[in-house]
Residue, then its C-alpha position, 0 to 999 in steps of 0.5 A: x564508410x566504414x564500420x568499427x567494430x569493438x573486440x570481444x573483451x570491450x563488448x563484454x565489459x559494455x554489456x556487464x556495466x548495462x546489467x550491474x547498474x543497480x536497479x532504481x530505488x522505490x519511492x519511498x511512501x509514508x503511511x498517511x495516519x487516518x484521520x479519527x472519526x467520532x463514532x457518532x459520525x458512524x452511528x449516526x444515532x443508531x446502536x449498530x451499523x453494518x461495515x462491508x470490508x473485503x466481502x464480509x461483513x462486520x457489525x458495530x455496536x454501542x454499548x450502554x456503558x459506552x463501549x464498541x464491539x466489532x463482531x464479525 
C-alpha cells in the first residue's frame, strides 16, 4: 500500500479553508418581558419590604398618596 502525500500549495490551501470558515452565528436570544407584579403582591400589606439584589439591600415603601420609593 501506498501513501499520497499532497504538494505544499494544496496542504496550504486545505489548512486556510479550515480557518477562514467563519465562526457559527450566536443564537439569537430575545429578551422575555417581565411579567408586571401588582405591588400589593410585593407588600403584602405592608408599608415596606427589604429586596436583597446582588448583595445590597434595597428598601420599598409606599407612600400615603400611593407612590413607591426605592432606597438603597
Amino acid at each position: 500500500m501506498s501513501t499520497l502525500s499532497l504538494p505544499a500549495s494544496v496542504a496550504g490551501l486545505r489548512a486556510a479553508a479550515a480557518v477562514a470558515r467563519p465562526a457559527p452565528r450566536p443564537i439569537a436570544v430575545s429578551p422575555v418581558a417581565a411579567a408586571p407584579m401588582p405591588s400589593d403582591q410585593l407588600l403584602q400589606g405592608r408599608k415596606a419590604v427589604e429586596i436583597s439584589h446582588n448583595g445590597s439591600v434595597y428598601r420599598l415603601q409606599a407612600t400615603k398618596l400611593g407612590k413607591l420609593i426605592l432606597t438603597k
